[in-house]
PDB file of the backbone (N, CA, C, O) and the ligand in Angstrom, with CONECT records:
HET     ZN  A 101       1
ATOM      1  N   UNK A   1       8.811  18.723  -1.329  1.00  0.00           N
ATOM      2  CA  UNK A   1       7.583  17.958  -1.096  1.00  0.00           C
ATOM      3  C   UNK A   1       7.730  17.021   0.101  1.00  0.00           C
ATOM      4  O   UNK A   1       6.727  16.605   0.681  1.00  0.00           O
ATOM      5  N   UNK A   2       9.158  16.628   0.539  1.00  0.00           N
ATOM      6  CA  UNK A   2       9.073  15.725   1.521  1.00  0.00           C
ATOM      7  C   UNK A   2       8.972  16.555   2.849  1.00  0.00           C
ATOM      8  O   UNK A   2       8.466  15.899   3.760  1.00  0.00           O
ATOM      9  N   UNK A   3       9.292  17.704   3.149  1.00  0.00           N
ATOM     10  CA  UNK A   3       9.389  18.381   4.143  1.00  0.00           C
ATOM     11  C   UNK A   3       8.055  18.029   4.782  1.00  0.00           C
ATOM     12  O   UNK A   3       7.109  17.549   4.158  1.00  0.00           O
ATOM     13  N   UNK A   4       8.060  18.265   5.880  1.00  0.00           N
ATOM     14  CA  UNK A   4       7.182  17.784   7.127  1.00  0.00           C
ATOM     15  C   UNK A   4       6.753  19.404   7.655  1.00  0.00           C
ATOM     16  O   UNK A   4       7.306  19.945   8.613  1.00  0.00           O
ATOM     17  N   UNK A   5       6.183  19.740   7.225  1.00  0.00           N
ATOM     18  CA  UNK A   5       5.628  21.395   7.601  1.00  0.00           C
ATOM     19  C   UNK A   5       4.714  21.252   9.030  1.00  0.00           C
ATOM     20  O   UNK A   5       3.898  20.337   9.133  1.00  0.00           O
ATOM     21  N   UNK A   6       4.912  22.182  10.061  1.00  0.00           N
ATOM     22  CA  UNK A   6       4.385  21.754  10.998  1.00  0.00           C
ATOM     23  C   UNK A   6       3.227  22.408  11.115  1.00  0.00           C
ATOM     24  O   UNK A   6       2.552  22.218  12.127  1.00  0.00           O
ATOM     25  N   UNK A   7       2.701  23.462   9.918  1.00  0.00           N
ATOM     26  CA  UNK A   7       2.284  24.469   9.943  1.00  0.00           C
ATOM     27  C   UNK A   7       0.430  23.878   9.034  1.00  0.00           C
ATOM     28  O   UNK A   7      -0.239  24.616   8.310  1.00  0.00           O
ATOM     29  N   UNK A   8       0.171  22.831   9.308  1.00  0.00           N
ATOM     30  CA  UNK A   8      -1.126  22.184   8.495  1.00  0.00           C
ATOM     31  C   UNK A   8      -1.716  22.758   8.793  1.00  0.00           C
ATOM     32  O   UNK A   8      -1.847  23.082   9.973  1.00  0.00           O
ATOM     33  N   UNK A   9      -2.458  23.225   7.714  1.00  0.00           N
ATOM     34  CA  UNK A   9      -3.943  23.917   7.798  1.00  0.00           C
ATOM     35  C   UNK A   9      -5.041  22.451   7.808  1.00  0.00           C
ATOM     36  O   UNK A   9      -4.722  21.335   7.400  1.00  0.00           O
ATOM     37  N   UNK A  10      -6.288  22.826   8.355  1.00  0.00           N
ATOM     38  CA  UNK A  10      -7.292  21.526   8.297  1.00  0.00           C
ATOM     39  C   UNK A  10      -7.789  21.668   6.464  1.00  0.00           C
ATOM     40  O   UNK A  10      -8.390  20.814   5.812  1.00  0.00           O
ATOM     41  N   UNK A  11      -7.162  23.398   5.861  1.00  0.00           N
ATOM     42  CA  UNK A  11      -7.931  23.408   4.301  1.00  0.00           C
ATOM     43  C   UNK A  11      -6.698  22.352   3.367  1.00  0.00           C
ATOM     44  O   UNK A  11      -6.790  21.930   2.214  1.00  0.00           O
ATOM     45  N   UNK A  12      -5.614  22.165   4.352  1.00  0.00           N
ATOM     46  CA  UNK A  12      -4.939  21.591   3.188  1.00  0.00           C
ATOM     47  C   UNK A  12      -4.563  20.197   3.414  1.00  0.00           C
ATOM     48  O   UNK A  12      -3.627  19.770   2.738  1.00  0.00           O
ATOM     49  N   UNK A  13      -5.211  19.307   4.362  1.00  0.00           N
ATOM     50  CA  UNK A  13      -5.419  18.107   4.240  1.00  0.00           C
ATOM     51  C   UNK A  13      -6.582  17.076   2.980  1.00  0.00           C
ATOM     52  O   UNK A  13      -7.789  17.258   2.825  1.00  0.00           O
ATOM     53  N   UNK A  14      -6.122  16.536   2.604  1.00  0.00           N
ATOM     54  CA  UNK A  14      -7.458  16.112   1.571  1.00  0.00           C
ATOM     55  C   UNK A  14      -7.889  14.326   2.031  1.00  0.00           C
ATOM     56  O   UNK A  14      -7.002  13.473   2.005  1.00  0.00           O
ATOM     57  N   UNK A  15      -8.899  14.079   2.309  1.00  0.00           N
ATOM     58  CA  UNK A  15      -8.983  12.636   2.306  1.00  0.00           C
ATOM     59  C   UNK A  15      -8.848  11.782   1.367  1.00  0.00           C
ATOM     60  O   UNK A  15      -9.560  11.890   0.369  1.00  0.00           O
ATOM     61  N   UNK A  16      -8.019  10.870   1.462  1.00  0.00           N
ATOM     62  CA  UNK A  16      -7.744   9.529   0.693  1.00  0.00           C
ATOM     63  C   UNK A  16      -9.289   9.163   0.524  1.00  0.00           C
ATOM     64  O   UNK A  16     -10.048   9.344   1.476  1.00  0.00           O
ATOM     65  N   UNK A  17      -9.650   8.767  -0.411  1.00  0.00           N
ATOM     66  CA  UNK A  17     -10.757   7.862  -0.704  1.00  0.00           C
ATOM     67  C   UNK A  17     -10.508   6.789  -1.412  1.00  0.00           C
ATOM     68  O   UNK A  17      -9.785   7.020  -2.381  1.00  0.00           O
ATOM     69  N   UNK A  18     -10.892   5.530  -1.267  1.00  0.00           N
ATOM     70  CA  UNK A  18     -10.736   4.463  -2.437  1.00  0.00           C
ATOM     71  C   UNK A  18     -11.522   4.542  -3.232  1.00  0.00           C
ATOM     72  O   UNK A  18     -12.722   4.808  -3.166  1.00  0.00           O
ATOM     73  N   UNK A  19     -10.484   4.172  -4.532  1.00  0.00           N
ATOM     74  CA  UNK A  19     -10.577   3.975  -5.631  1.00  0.00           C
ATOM     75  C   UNK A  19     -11.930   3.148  -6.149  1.00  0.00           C
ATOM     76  O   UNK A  19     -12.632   3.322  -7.145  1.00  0.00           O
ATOM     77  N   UNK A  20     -11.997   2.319  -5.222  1.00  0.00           N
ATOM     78  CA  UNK A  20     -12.482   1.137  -5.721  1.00  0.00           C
ATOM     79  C   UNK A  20     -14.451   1.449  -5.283  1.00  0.00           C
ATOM     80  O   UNK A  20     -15.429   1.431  -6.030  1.00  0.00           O
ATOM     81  N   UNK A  21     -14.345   1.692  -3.862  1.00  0.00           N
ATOM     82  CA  UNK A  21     -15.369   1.752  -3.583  1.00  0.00           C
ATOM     83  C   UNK A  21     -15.737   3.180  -2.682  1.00  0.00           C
ATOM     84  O   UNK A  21     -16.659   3.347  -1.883  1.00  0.00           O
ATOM     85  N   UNK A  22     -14.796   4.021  -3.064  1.00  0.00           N
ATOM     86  CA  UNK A  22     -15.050   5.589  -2.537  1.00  0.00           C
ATOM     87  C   UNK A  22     -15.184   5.367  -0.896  1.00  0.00           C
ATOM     88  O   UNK A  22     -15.906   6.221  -0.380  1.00  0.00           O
ATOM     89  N   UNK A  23     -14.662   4.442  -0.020  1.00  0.00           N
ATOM     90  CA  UNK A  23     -14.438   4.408   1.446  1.00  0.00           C
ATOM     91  C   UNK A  23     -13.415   5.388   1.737  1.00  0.00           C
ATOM     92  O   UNK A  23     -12.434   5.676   1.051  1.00  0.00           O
ATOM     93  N   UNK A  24     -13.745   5.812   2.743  1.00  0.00           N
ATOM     94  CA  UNK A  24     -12.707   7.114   3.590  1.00  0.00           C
ATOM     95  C   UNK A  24     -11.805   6.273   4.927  1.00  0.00           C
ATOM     96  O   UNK A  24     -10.862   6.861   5.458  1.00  0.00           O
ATOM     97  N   UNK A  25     -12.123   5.178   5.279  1.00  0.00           N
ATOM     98  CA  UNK A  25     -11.446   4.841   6.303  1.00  0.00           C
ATOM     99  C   UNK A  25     -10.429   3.149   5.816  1.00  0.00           C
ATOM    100  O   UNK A  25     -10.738   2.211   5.081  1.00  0.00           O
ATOM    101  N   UNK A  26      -9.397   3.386   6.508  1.00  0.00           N
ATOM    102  CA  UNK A  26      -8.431   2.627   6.076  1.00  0.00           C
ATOM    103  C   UNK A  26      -7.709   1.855   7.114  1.00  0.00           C
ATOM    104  O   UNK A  26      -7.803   2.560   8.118  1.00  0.00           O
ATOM    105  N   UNK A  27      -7.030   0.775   7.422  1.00  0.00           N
ATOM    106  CA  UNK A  27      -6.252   0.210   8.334  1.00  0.00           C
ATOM    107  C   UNK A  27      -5.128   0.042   8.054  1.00  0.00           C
ATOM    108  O   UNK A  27      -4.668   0.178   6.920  1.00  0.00           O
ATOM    109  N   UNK A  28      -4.613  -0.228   8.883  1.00  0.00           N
ATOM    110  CA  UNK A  28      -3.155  -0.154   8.943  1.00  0.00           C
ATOM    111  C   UNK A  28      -2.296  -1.718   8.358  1.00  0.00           C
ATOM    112  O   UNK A  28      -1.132  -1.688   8.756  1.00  0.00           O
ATOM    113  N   UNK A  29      -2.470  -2.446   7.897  1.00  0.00           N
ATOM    114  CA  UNK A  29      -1.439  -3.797   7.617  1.00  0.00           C
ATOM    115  C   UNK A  29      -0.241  -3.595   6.942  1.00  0.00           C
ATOM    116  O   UNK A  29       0.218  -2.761   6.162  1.00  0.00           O
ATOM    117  N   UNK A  30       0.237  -4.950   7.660  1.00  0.00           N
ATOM    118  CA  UNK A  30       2.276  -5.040   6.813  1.00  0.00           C
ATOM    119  C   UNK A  30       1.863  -5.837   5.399  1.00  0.00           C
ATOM    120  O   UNK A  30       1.086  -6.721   5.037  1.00  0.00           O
ATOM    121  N   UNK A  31       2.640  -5.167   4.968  1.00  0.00           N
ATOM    122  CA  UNK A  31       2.960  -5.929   3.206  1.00  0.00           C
ATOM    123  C   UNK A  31       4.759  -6.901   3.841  1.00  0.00           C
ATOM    124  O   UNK A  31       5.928  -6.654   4.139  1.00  0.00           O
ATOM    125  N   UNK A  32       4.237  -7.503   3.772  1.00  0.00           N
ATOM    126  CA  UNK A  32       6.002  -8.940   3.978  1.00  0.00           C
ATOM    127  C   UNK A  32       6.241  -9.074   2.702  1.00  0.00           C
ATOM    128  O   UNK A  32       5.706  -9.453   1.660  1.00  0.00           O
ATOM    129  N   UNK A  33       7.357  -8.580   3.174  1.00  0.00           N
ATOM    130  CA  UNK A  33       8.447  -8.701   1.528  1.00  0.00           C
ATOM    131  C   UNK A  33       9.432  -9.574   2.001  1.00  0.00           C
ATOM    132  O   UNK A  33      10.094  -9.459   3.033  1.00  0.00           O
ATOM    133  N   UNK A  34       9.475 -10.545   1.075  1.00  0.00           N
ATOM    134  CA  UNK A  34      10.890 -11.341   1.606  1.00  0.00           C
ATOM    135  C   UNK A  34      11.832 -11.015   0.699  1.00  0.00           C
ATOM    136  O   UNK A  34      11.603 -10.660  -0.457  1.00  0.00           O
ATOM    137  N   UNK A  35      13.257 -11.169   1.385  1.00  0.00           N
ATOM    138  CA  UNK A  35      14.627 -11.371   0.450  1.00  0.00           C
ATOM    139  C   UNK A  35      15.190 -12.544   0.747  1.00  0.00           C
ATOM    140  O   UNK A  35      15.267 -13.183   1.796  1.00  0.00           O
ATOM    141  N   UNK A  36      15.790 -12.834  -0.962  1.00  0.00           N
ATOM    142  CA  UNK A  36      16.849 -13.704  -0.381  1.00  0.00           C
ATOM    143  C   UNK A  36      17.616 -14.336   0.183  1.00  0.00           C
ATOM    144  O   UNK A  36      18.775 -13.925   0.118  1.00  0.00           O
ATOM    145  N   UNK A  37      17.419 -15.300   0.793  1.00  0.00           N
ATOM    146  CA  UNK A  37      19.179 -15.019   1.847  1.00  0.00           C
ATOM    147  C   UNK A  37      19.955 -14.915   0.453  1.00  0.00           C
ATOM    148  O   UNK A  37      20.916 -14.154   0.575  1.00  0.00           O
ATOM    149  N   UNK A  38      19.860 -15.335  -0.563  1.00  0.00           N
ATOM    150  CA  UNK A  38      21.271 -15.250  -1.325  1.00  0.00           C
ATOM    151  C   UNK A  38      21.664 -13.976  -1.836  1.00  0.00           C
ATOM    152  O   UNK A  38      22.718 -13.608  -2.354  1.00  0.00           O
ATOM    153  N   UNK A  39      20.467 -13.305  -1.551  1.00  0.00           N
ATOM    154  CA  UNK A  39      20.758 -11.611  -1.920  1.00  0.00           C
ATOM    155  C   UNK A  39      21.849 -10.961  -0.758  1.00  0.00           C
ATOM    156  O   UNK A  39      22.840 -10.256  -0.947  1.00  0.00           O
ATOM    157  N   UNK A  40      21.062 -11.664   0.949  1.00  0.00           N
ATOM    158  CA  UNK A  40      21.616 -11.047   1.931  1.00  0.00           C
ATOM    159  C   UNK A  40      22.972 -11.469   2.724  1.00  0.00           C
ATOM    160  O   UNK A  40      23.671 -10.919   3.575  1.00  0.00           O
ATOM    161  N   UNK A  41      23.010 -12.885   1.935  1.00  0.00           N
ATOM    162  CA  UNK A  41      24.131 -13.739   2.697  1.00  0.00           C
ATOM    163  C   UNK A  41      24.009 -14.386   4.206  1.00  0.00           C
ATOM    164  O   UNK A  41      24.894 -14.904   4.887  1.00  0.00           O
ATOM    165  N   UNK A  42      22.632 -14.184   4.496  1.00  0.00           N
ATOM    166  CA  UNK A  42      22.732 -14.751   5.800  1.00  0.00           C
ATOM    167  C   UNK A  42      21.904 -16.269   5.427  1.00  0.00           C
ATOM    168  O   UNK A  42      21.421 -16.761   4.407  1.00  0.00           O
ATOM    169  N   UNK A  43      22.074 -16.761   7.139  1.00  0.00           N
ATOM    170  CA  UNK A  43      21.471 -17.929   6.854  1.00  0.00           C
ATOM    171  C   UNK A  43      19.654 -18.257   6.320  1.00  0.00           C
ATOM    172  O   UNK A  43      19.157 -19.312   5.925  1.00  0.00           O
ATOM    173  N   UNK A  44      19.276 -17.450   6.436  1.00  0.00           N
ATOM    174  CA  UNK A  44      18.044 -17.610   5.897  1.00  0.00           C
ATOM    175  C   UNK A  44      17.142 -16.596   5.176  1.00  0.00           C
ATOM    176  O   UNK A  44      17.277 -15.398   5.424  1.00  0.00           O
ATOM    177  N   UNK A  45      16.586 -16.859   4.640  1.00  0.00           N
ATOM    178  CA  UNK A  45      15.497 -15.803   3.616  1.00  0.00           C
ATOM    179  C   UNK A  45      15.129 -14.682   4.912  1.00  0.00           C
ATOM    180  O   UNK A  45      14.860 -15.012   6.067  1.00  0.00           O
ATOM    181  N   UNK A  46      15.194 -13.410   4.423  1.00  0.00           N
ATOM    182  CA  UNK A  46      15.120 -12.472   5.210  1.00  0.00           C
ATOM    183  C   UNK A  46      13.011 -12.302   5.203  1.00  0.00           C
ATOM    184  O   UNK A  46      12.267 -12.857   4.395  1.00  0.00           O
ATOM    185  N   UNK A  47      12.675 -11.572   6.121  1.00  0.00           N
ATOM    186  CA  UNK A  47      11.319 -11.033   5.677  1.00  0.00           C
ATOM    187  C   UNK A  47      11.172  -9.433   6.465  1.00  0.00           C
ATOM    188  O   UNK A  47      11.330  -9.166   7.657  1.00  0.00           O
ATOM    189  N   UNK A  48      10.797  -8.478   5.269  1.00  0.00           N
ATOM    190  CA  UNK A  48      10.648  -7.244   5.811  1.00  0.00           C
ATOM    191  C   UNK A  48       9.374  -6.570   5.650  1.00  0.00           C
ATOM    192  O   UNK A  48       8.880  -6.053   4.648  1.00  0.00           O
ATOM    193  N   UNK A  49       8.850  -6.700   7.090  1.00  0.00           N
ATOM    194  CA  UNK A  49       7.701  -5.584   6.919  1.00  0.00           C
ATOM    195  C   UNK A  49       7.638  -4.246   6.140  1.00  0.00           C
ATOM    196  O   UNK A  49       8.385  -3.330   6.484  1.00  0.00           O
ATOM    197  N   UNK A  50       6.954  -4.125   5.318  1.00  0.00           N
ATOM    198  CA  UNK A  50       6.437  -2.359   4.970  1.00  0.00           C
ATOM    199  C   UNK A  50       4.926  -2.208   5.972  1.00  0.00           C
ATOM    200  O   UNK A  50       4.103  -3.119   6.061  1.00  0.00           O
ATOM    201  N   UNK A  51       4.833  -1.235   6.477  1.00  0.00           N
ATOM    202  CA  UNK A  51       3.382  -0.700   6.383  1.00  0.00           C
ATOM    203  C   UNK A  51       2.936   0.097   5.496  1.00  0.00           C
ATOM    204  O   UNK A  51       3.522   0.925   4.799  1.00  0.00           O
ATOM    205  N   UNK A  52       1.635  -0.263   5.577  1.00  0.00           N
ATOM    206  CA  UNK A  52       0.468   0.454   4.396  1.00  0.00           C
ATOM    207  C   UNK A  52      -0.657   0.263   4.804  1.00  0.00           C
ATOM    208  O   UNK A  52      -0.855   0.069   6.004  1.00  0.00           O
ATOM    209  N   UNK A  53      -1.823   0.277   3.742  1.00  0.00           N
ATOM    210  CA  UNK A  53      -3.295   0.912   4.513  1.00  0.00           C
ATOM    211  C   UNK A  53      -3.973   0.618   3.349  1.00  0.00           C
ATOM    212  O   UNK A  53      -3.784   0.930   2.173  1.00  0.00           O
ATOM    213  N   UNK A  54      -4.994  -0.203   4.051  1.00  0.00           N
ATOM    214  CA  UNK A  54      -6.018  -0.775   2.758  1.00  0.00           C
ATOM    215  C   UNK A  54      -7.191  -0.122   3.514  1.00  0.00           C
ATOM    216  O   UNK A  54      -7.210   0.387   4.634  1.00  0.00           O
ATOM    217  N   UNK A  55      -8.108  -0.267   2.651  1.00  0.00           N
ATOM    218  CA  UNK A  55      -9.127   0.619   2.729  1.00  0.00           C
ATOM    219  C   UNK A  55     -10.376  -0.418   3.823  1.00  0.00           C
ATOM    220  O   UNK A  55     -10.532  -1.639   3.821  1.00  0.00           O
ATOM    221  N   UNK A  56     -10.827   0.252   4.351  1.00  0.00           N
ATOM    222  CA  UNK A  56     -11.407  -0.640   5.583  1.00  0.00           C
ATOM    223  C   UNK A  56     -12.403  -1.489   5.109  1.00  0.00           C
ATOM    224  O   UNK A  56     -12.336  -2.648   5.516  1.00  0.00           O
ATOM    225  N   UNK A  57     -13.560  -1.124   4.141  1.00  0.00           N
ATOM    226  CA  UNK A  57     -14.908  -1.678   3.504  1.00  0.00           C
ATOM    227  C   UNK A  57     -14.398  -2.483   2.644  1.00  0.00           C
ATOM    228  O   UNK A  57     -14.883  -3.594   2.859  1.00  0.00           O
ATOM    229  N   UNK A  58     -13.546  -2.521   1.628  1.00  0.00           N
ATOM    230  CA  UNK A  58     -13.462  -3.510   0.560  1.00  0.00           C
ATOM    231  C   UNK A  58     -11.691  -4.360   0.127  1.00  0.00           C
ATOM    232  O   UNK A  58     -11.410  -5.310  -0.604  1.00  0.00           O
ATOM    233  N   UNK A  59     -10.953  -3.567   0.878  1.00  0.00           N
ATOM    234  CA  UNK A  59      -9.680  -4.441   0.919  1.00  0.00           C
ATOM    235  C   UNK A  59      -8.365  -3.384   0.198  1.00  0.00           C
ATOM    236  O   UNK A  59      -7.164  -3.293   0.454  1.00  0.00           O
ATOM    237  N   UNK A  60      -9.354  -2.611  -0.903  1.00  0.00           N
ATOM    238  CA  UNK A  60      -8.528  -2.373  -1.656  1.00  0.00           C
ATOM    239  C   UNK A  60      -7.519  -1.611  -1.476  1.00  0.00           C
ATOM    240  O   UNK A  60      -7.931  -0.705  -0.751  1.00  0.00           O
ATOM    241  N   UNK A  61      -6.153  -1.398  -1.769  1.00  0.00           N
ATOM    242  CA  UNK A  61      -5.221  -0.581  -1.167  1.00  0.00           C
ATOM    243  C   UNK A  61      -4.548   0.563  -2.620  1.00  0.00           C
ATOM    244  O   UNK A  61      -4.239   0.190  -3.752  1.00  0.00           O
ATOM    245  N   UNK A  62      -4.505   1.700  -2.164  1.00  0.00           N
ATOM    246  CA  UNK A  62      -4.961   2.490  -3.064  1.00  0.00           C
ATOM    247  C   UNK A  62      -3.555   2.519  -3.804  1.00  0.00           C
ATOM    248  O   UNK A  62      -2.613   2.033  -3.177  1.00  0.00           O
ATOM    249  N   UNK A  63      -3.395   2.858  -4.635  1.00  0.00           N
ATOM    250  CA  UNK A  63      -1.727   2.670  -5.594  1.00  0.00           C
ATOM    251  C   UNK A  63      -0.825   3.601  -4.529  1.00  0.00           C
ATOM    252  O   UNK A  63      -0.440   2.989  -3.532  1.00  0.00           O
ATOM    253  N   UNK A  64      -0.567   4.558  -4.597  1.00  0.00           N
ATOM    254  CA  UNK A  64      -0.195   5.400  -3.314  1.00  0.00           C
ATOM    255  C   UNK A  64       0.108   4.723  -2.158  1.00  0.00           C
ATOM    256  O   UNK A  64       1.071   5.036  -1.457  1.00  0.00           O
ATOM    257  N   UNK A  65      -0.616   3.848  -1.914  1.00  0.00           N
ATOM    258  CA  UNK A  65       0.341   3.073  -1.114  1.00  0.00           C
ATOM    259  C   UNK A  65       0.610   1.419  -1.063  1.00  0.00           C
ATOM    260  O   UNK A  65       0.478   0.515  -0.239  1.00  0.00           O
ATOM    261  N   UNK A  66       0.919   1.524  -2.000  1.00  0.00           N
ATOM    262  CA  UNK A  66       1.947  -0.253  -2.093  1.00  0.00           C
ATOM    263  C   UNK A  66       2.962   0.200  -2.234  1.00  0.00           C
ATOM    264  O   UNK A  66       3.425   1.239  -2.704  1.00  0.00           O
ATOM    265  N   UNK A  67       3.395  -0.881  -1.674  1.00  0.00           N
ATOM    266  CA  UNK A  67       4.913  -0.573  -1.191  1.00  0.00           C
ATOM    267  C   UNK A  67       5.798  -0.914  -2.402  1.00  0.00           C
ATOM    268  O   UNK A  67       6.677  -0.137  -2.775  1.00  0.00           O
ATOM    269  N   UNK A  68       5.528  -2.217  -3.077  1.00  0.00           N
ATOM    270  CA  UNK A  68       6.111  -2.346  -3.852  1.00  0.00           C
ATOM    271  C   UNK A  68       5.062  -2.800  -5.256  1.00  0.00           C
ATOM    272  O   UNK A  68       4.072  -3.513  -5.096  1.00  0.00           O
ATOM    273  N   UNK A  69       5.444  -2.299  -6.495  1.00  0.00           N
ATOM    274  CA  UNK A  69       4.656  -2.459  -7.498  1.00  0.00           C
ATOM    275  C   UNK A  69       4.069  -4.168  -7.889  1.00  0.00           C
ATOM    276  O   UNK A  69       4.825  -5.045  -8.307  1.00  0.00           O
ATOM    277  N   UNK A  70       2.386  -4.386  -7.610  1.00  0.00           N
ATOM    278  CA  UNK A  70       2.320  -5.720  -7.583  1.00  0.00           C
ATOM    279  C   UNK A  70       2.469  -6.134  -8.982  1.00  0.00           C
ATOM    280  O   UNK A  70       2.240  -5.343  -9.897  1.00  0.00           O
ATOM    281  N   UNK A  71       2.794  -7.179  -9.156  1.00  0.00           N
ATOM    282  CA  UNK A  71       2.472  -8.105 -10.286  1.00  0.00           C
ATOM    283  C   UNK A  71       1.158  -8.441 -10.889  1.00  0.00           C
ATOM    284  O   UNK A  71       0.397  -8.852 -10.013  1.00  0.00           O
ATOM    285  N   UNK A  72       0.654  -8.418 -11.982  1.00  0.00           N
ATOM    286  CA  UNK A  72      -0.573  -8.431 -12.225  1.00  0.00           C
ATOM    287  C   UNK A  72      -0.593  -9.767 -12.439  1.00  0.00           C
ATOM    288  O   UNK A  72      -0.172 -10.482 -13.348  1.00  0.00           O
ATOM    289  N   UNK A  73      -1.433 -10.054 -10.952  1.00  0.00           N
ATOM    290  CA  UNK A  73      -1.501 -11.829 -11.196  1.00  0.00           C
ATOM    291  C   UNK A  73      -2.578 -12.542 -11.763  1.00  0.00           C
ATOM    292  O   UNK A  73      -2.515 -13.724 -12.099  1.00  0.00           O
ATOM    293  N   UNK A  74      -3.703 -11.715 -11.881  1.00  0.00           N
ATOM    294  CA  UNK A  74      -4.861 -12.070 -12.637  1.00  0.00           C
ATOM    295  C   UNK A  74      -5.439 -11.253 -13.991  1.00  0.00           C
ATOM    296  O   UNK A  74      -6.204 -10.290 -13.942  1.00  0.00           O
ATOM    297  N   UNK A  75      -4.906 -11.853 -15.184  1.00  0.00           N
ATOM    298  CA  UNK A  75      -5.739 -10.753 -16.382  1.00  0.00           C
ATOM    299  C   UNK A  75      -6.866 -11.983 -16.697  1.00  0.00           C
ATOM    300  O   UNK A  75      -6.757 -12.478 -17.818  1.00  0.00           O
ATOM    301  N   UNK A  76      -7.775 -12.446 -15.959  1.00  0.00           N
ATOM    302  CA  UNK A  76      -8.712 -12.651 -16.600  1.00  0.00           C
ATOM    303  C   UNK A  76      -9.721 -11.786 -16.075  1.00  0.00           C
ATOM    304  O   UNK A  76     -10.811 -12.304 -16.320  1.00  0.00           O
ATOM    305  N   UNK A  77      -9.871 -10.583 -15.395  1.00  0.00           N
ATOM    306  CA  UNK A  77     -10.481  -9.707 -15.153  1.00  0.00           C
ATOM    307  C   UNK A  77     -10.833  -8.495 -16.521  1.00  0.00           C
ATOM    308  O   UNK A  77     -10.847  -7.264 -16.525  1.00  0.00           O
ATOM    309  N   UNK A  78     -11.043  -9.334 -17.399  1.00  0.00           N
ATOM    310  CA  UNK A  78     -11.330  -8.178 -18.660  1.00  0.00           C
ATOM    311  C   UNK A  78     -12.621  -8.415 -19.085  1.00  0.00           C
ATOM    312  O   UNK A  78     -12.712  -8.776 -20.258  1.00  0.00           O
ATOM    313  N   UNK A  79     -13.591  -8.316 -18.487  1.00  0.00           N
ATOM    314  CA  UNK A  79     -14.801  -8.433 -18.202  1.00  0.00           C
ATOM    315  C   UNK A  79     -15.442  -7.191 -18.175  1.00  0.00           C
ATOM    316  O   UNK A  79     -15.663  -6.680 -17.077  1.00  0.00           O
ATOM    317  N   UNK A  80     -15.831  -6.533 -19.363  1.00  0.00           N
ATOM    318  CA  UNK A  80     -16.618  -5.319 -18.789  1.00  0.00           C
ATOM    319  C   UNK A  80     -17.797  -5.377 -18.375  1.00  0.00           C
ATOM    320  O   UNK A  80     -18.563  -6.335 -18.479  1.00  0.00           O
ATOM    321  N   UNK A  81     -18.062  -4.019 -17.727  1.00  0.00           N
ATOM    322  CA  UNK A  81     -19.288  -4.117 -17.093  1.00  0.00           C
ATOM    323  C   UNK A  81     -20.159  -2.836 -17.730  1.00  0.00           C
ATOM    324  O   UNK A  81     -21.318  -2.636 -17.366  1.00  0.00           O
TER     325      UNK A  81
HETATM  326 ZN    ZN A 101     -12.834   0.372  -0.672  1.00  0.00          ZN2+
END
């Protein structure tokens, strides 16, 4: 699955759509992850870019691509609709 086939058909590309609000177009931003310095031993807290791609109309960034699994920082979103 990781292989890089050079051989793409246009039938076997599929568009990402969000989740959230079915947008097709996406941008490019860094997720900053910091480390430790005490993890890394140097003098100061490290910070490492990931790139990823939130969705252009509403923010949302589709699970597929976070880089790293967020924390669910808000459950008062149990509000149905
Ligand atoms: Zn969206």
């Amino acid at each position: 699955m990781m292989d890089l086939n050079p051989k793409i058909k246009p039938s076997d590309m599929k568009p990402i759509t969000c989740d959230n609000c079915g947008g097709v177009y996406f941008r490019q931003v860094l997720a900053i992850n910091k480390v430790s310095k005490l993890l890394t031993g140097e003098a100061q807290d490290s910070v490492i870019p990931i790139p990823t791609f939130r969705c252009d109309d509403c923010g949302f960034i589709p699970e597929e691509f976070r880089p790293v699994e967020q924390e669910k920082e808000d459950d008062t979103k149990s509000d149905d609709k």
